[in-house]
N, C-alpha and C positions, 0 to 999 in steps of 0.2 A: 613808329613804335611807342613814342611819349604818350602820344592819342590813345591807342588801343589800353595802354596800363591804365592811362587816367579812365576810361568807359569801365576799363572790368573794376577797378576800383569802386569804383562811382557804383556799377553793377552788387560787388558782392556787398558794401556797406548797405543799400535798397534793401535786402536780401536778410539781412540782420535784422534791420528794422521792422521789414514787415513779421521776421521769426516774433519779435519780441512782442508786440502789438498783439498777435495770436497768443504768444504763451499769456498775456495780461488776459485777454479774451477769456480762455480756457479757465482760469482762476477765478473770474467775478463769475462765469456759468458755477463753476464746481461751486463756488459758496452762496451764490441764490438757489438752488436747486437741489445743492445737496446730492451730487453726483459725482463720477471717478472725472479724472484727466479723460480719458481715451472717451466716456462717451461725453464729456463737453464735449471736445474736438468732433466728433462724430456730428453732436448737434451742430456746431457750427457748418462744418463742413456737407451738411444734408441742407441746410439753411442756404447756403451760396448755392450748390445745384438747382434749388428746386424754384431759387428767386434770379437765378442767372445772374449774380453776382458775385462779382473776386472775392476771394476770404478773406484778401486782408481788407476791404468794404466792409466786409461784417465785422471783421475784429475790432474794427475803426467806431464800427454803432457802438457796439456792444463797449468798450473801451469809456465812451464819451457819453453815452445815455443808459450805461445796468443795464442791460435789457435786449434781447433781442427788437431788431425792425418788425415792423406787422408784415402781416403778408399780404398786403393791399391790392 
């Protein structure tokens, strides 16, 4: 029972962090670009589909380099 609380712990703090990562994400879009909350997140999330990678991958770019990844 100890095991399991400590995983979903362990689980919903992941969980937090990746929220938080995206909300930063969302906010250097909206202020490079000059765009709402809903389509940064759009862009983001059109950006992970189309590159087959996890959002928070991208929130992670976007986060540490301003900028969207290329799309190489």
């Amino acid at each position: 029972m100890a095991i399991a609380q400590a995983r979903h712990r362990e689980s919903m703090a992941n969980a937090v962090e990746a929220r938080k990562l995206v909300g930063q994400a969302v906010g250097i879009l909206m202020q490079r670009f000059d765009i709402s909350a809903d389509l940064a997140f759009h862009v983001l999330s059109r950006h992970s589909q189309h590159s087959n990678t996890k959002l928070r991958q991208i929130a992670e770019y976007v986060v540490q380099h301003r900028r969207l990844p290329s799309a190489d």
